[in-house]
ROTI-48543 format. One record per residue: residue number from 1; residue in three letters; y, x, z of N, C-alpha, C in turn. Coordinates in Angstrom, 2 decimals, decimal comma. Each point is the difference from the previous one (the first is absolute). Layout:
BEGIN
   num   residuo       npy       npx       npz      capy      capx      capz       cpy       cpx       cpz
   NUM       ALA         Y         X         Z         Y         X         Z         Y         X         Z
...
***
This chain:
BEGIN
   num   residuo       npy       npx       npz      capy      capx      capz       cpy       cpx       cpz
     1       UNK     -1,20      0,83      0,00      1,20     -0,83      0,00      1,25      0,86      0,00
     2       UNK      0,23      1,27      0,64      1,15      0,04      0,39      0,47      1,36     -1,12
     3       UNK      1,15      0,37     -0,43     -0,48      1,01     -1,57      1,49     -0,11     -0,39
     4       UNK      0,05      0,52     -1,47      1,38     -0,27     -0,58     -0,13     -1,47     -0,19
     5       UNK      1,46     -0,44      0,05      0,54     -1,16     -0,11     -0,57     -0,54     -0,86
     6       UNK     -0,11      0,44     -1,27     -0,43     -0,89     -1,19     -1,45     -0,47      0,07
     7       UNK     -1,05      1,09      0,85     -1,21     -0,39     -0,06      0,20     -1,39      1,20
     8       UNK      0,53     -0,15      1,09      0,17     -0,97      0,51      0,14     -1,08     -0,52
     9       UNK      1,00     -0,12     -0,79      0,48     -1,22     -1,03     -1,10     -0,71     -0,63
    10       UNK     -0,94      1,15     -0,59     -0,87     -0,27     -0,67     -1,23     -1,04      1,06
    11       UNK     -0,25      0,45      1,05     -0,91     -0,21      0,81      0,78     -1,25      0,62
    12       UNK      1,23     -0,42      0,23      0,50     -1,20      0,18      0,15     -0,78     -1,07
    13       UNK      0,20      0,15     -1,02     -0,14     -0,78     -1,17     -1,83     -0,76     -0,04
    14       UNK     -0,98      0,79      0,08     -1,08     -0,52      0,21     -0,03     -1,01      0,25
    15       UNK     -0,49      0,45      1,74      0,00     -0,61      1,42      1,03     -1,39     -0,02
    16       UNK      1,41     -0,22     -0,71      0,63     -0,99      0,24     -0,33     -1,10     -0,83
    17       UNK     -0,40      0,39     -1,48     -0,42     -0,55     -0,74     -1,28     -1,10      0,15
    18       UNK     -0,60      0,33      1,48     -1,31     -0,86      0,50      0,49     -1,04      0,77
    19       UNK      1,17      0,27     -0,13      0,50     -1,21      1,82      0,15     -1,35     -0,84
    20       UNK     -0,36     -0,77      0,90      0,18     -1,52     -0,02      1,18     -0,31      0,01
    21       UNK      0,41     -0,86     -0,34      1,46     -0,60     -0,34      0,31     -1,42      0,17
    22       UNK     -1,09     -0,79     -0,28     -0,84     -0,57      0,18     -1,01     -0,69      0,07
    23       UNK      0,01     -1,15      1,36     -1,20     -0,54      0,29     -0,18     -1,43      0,65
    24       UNK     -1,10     -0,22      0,23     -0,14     -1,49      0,74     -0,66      0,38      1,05
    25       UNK     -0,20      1,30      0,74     -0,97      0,36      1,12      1,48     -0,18      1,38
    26       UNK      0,09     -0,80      0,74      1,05     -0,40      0,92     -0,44      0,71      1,42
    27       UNK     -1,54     -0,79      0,49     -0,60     -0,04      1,19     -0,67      1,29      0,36
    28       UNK      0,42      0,71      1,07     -1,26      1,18      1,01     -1,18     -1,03      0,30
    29       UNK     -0,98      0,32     -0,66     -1,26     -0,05      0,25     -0,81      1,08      0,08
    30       UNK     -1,15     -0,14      1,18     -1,08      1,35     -0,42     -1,44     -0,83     -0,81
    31       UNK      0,06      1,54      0,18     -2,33      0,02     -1,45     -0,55     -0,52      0,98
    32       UNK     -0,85     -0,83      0,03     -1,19     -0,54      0,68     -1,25      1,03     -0,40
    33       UNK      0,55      0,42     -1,50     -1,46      0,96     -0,55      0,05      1,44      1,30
    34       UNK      1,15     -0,07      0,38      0,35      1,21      0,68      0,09      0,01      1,58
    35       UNK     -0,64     -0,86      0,29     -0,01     -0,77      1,52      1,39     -0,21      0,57
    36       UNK      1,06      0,08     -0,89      1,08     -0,93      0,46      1,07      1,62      0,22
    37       UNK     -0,35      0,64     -0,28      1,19      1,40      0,27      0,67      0,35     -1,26
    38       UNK     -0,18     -0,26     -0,93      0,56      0,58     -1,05      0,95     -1,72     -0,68
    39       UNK      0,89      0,11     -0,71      0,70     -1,06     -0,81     -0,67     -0,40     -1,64
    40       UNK      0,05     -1,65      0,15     -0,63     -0,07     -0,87      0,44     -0,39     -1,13
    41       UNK     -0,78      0,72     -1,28      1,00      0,69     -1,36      0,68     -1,24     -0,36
    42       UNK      0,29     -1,30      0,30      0,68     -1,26     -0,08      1,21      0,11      0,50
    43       UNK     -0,09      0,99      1,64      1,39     -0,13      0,80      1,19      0,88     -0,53
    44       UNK      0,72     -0,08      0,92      1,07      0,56     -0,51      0,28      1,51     -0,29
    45       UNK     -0,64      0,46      0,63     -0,40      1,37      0,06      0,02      0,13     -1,55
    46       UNK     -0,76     -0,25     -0,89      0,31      0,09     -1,26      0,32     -0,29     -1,11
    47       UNK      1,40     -0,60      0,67      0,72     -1,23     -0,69      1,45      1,06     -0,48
    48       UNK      1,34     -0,44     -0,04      1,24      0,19     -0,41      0,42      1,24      0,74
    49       UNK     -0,11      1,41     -0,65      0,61      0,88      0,43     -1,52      1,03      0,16
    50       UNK     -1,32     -0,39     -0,07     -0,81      0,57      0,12     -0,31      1,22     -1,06
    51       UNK     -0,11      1,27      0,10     -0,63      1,16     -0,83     -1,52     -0,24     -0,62
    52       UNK     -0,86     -0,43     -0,95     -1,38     -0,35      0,38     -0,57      1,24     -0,32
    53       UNK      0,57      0,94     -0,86     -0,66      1,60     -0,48     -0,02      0,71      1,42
    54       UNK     -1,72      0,12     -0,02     -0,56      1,45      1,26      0,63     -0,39      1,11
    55       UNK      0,25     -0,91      0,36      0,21     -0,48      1,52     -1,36     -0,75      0,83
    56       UNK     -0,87     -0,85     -0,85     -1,31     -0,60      0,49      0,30     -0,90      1,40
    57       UNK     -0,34      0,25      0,95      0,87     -0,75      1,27      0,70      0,62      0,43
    58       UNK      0,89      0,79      0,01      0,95      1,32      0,34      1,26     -0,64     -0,32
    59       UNK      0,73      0,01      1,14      1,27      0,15     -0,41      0,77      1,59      0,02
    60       UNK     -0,25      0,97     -0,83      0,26      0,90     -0,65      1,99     -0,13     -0,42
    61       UNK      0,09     -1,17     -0,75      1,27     -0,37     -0,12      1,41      0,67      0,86
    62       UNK     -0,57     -0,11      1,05      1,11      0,00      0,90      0,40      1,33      0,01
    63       UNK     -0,64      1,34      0,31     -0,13      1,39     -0,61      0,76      0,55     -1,50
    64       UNK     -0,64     -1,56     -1,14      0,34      0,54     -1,13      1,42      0,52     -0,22
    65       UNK      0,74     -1,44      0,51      1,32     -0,81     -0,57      0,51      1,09      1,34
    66       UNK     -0,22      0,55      1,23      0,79      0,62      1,13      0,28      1,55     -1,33
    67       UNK     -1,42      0,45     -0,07     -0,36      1,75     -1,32      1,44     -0,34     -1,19
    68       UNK      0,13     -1,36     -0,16      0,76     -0,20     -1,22      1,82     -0,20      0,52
    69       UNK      0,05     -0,88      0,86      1,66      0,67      0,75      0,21      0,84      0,25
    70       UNK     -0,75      1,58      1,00      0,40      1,34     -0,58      0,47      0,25     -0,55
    71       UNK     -0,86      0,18     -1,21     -0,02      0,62     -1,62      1,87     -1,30     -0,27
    72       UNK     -0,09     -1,24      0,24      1,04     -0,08     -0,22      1,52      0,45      0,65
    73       UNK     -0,18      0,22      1,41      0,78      0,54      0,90      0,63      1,90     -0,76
    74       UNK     -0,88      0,26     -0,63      0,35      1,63     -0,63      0,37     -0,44     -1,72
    75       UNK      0,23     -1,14     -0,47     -0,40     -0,01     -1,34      1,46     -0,93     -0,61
    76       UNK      0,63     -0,02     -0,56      1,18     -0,59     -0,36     -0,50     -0,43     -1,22
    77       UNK     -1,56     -1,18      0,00     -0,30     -0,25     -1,57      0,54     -1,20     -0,20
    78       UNK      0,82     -0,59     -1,13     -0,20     -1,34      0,16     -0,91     -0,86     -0,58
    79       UNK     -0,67      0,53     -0,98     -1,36     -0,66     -0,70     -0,95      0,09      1,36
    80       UNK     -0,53      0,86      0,67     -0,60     -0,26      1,20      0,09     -1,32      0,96
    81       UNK      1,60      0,33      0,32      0,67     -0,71      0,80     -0,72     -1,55     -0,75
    82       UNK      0,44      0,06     -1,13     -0,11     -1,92     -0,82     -1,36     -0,17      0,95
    83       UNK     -1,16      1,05     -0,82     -1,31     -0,22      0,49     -0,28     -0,20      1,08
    84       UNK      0,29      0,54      1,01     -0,02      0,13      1,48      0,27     -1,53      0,69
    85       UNK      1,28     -0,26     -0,45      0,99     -1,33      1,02     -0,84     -1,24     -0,24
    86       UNK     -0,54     -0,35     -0,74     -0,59     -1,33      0,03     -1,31      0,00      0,75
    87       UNK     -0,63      1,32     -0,87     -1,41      0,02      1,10     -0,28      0,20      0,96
    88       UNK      1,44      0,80      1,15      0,27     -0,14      0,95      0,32     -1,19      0,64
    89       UNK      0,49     -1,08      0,04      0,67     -0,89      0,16     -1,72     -1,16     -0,06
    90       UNK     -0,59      0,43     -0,97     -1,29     -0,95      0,31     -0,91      0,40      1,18
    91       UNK      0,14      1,57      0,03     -1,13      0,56      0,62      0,40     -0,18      1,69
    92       UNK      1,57     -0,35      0,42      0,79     -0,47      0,77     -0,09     -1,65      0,50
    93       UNK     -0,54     -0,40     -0,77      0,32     -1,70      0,37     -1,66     -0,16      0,20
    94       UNK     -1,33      1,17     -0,55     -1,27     -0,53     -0,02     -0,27      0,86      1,24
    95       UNK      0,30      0,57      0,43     -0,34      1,02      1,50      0,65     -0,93      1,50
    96       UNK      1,07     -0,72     -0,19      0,47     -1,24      0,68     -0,66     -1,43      0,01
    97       UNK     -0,20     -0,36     -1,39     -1,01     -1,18      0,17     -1,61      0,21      0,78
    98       UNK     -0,58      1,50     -0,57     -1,23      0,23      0,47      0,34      0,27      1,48
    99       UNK      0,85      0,87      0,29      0,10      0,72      0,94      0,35      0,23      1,30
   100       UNK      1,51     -0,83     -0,31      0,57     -0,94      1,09      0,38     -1,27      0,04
   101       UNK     -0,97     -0,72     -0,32     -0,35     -1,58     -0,10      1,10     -0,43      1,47
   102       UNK     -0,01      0,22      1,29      0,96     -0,64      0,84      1,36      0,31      0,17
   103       UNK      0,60      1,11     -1,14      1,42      0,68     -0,05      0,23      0,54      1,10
   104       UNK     -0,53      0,46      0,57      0,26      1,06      1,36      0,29      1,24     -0,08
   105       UNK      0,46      0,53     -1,14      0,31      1,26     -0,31     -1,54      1,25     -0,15
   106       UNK     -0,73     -0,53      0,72     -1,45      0,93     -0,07     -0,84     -0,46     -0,57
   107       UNK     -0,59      1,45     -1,30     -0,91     -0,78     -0,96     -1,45      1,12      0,38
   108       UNK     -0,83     -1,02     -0,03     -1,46      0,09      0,18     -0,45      1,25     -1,38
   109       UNK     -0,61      1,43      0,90     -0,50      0,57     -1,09     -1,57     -0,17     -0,03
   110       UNK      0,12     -0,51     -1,40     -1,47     -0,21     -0,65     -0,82      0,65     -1,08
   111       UNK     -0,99      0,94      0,09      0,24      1,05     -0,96      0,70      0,50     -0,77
   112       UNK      1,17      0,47      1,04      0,80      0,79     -0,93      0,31      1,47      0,18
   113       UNK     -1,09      0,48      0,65     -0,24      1,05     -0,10     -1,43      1,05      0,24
   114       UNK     -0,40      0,85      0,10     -1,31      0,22      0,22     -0,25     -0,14      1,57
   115       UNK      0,32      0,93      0,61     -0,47     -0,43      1,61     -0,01     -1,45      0,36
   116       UNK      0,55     -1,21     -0,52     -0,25     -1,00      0,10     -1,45     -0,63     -0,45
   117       UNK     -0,50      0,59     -0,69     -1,42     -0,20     -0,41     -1,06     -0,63      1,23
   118       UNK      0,16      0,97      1,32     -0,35     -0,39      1,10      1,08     -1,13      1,28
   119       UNK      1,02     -0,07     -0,50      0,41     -1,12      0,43      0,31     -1,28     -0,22
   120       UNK      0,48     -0,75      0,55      0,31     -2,06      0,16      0,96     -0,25      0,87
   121       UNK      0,86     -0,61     -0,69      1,44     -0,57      0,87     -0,13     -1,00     -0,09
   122       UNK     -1,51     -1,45     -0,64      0,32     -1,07      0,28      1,68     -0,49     -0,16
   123       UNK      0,66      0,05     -1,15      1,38     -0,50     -0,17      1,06      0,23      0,62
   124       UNK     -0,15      1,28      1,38      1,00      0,27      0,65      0,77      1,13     -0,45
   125       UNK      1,36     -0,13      0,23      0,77      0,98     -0,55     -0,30      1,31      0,60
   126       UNK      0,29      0,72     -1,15     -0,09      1,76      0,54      1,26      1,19     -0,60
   127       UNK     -0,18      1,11      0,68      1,42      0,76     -0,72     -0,52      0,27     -1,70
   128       UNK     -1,17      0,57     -0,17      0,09      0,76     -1,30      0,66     -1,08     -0,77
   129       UNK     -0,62     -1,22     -0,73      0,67     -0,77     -0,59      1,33     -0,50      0,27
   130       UNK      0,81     -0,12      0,81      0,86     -0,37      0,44      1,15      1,04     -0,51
   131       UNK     -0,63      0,89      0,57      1,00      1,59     -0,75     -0,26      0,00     -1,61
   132       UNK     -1,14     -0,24     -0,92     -0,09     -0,80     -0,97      1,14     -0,43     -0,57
   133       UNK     -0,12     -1,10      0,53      0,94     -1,21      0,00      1,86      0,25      0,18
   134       UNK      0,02      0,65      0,66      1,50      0,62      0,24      0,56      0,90     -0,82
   135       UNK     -0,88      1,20     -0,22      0,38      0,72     -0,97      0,46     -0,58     -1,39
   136       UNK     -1,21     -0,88     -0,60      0,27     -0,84     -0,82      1,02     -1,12      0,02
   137       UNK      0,51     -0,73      0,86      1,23     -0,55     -0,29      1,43      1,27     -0,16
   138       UNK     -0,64      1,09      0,77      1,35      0,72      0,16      0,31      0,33     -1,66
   139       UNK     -0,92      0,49     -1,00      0,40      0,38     -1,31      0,05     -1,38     -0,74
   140       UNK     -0,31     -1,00      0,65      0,37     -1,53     -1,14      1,46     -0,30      0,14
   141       UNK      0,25      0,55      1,24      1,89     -0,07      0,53      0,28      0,68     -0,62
   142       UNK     -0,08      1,44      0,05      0,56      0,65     -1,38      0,19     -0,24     -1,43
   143       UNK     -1,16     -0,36     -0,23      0,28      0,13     -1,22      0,75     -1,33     -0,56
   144       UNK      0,02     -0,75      1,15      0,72     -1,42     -0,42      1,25     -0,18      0,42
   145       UNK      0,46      1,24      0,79      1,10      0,20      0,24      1,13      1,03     -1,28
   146       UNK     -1,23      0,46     -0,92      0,85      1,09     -0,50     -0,20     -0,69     -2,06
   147       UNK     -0,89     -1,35      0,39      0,05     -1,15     -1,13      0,97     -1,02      0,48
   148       UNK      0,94     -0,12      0,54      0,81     -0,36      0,92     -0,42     -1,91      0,15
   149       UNK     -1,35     -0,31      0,29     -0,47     -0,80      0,19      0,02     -0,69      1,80
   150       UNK      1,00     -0,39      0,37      0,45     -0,36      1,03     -1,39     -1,15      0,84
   151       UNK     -0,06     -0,80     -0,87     -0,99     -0,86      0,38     -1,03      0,77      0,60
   152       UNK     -0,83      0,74     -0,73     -1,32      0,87      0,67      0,42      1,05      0,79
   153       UNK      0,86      0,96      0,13      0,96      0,40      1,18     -0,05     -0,56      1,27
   154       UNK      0,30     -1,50     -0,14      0,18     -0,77      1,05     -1,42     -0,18      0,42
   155       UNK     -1,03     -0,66     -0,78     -1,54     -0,04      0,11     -0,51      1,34      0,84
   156       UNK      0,11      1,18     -0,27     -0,62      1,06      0,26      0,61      0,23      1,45
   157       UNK      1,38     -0,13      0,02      0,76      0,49      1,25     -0,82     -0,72      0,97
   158       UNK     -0,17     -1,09      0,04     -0,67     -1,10      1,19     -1,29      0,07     -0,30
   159       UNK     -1,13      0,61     -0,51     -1,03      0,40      0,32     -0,04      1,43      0,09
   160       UNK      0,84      0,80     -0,02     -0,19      0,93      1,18      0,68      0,26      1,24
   161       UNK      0,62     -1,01      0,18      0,55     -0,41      1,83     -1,25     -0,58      0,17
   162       UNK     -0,45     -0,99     -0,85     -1,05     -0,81      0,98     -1,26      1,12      0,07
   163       UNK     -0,33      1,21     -0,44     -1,25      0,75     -0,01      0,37      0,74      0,97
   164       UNK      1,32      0,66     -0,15      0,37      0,53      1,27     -0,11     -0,32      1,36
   165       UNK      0,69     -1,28      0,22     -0,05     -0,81      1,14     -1,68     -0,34      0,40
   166       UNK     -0,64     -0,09     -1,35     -2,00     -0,50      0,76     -0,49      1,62      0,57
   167       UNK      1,01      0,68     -0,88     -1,30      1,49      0,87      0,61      0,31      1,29
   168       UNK      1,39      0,13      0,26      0,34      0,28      0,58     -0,54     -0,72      1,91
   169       UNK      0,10     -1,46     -0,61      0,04     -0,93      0,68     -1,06     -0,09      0,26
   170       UNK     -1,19     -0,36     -0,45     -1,09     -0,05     -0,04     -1,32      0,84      0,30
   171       UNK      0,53      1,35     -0,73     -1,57      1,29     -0,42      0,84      1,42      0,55
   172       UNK      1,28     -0,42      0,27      0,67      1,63      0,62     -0,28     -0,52      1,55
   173       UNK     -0,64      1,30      0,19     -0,35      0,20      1,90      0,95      0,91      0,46
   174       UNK      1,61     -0,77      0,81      1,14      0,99      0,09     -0,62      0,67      1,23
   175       UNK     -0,62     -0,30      0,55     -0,34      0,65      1,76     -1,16      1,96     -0,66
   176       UNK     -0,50     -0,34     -0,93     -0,53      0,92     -0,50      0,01      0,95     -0,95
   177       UNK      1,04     -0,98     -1,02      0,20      0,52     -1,17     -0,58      0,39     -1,57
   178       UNK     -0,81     -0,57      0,27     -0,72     -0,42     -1,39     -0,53     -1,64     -0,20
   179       UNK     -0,39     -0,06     -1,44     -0,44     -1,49     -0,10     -1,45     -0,46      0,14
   180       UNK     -0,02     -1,41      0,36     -1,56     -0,52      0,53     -0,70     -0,03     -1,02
   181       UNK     -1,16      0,30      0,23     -1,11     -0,30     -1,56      0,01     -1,45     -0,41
   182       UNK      0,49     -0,68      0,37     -0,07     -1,32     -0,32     -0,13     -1,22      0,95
   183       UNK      0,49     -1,11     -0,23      0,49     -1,18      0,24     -1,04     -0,75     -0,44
   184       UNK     -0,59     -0,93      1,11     -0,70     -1,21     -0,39      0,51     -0,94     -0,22
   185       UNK     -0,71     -0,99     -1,49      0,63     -0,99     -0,59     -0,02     -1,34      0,29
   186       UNK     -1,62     -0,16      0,58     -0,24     -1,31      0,85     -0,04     -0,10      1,63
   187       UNK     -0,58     -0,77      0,59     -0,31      0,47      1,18      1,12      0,41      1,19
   188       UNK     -0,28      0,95      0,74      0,88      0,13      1,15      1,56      1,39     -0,93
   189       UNK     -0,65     -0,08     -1,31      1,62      1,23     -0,68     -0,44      0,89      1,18
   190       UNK     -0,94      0,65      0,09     -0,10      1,20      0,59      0,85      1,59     -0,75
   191       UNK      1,00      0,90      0,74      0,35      1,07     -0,37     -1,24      1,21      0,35
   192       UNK     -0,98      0,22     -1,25     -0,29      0,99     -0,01      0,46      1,38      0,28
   193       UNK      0,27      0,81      1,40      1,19      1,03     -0,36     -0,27      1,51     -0,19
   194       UNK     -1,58      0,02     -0,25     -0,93      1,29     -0,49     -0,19      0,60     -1,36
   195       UNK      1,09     -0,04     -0,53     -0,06      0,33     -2,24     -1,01      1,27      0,45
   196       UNK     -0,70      0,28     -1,32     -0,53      0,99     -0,48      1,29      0,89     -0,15
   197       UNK     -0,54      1,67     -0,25      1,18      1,28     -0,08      0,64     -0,71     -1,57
   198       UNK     -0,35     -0,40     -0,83      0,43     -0,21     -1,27      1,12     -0,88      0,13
   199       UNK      0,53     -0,88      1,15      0,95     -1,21     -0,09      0,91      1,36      0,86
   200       UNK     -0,34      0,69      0,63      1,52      0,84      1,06      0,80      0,96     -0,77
   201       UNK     -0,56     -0,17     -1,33      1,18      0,95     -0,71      0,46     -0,56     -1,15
   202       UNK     -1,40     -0,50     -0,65      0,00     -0,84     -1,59      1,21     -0,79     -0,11
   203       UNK      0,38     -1,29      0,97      0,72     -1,14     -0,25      1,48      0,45      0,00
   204       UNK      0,04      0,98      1,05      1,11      0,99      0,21      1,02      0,69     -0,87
   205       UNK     -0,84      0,51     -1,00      0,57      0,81     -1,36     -0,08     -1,38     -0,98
   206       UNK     -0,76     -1,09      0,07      0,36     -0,62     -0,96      1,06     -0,81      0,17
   207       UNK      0,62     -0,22      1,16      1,06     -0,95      0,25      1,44      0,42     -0,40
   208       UNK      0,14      1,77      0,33      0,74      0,65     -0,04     -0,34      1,15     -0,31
   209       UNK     -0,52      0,21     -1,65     -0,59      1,48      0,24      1,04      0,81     -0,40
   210       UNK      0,90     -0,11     -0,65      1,00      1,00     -0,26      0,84      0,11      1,21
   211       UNK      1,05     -0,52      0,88      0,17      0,71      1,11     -0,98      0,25      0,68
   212       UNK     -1,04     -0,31      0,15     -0,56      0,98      1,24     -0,54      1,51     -0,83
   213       UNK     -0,39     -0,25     -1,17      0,23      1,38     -0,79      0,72      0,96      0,20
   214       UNK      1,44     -0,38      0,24      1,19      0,93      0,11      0,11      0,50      1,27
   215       UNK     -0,17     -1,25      0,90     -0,03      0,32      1,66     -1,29      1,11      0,44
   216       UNK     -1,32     -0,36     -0,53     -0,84      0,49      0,81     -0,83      1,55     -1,23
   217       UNK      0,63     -0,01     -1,12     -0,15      1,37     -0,86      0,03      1,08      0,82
   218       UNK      0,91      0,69      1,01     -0,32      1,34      0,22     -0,73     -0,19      1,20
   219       UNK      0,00     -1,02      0,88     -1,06     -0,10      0,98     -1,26     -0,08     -0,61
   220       UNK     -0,02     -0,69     -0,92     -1,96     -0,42     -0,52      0,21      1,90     -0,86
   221       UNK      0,87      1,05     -0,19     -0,43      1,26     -0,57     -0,30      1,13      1,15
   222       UNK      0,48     -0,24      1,39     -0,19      0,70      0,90     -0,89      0,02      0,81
   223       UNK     -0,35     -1,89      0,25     -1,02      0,16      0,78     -1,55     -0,61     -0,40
   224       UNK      0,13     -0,67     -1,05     -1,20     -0,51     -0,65     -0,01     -1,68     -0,04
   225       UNK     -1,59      0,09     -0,14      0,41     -1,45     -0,34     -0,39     -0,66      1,61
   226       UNK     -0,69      0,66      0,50     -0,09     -1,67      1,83      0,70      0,09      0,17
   227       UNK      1,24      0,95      0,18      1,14     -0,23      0,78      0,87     -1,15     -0,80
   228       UNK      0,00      0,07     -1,58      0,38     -0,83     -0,81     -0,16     -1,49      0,04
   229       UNK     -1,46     -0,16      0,48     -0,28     -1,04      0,72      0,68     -0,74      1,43
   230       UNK      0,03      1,03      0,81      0,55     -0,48      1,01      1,63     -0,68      0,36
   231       UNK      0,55      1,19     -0,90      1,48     -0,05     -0,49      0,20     -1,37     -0,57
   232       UNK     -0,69     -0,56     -1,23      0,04     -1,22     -0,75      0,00     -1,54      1,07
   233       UNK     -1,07      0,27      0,77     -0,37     -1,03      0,79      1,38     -0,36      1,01
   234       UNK      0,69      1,05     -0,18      1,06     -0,51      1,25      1,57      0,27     -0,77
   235       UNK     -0,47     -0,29     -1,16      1,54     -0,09     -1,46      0,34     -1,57      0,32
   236       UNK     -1,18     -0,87     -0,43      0,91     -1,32     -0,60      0,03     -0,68      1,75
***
């Protein structure tokens, strides 16, 4: 994925070319073929905004379109840019319908990444996606700020107060300083507040990875990376 610009383009040109646009798939349902854990190819999961190339039950997506704001964050393309803004903007409204079905600012990660392979959030919000989710409105504000599209400006601004306000509010543990592995969705909303090492730094750089880049560069060159860790956990 990650290379000269143009091979990117190329590899987003693909990949975008598979997405749904649309559909009649509305409802989260799961596979019964699958004893009820996986979504079934009817639901929404692979409906409007969905990637269907080499994803299988993976939401992979969320990674793609984060690899592809980078590359746009360093890249002043505007043929990119065309490519980019819409399929962003779907891949934005289908990670919310799947994801955060109760608008609470925290979206449930569901294979969307490998160490998740061995986990289940049962529909409760968690940081990786959520940081997901933020990053990605932050470059739909841009770029709709600099298409001087006021309307989606306004759209983007208030879903990232409201993502802000669910992690903060919700999955940030201020007494400790890092975020909970997750939030239960039914039931007693139990705060999970034990993440795996992958949520105490991951969600961190994705929320804000360029200042903490700048801030924590000659510390993460002096002393390595745990200390890098430790440092992060007590940034946001």
């Amino acid at each position: 994925m990650y290379g000269w610009h143009d091979r990117i383009a190329e590899e987003a040109k693909h990949y975008i070319s598979t997405q749904v646009t649309k559909s009649d798939y509305k409802e989260n349902k799961p596979n019964k073929n699958h004893m009820w854990t996986l979504q079934d190819y009817t639901s929404r999961f692979y409906g409007e905004g969905r990637i269907l190339a080499d994803q299988n039950a993976y939401d992979m997506q969320s990674q793609f379109f984060d690899q592809l704001i980078e590359d746009y964050r360093w890249n002043d393309d505007p043929t990119f840019i065309a490519l980019l803004r819409p399929a962003l903007e779907l891949h934005l409204k289908w990670i919310e319908e799947c994801f955060d079905p109760d608008g609470d600012g925290c979206y449930e990660s569901y294979l969307n990444t490998w160490p998740t392979d061995s986990q289940w959030y049962n529909g409760g919000g968690t940081a990786e996606e959520t940081a997901y989710a933020y990053r990605g409105h932050q470059a739909a504000y841009d770029m709709a700020k600099n298409a001087g599209d006021t309307k989606s400006m306004e759209h983007h601004d208030a879903m990232l107060k409201r993502i802000k306000n669910g992690f903060q509010n919700i999955l940030w543990l201020k007494d400790q300083g890092f975020s909970a592995s997750y939030i239960e969705q039914e039931g007693n909303k139990r705060l999970h507040k034990n993440p795996f090492g992958y949520i105490a730094y991951f969600c961190l750089l994705m929320l804000n990875s360029h200042l903490l880049y700048k801030i924590l560069n000659p510390f993460i060159i002096r002393n390595g990376h745990y200390k890098m860790i430790k440092c992060l956990v007590a940034v946001v």
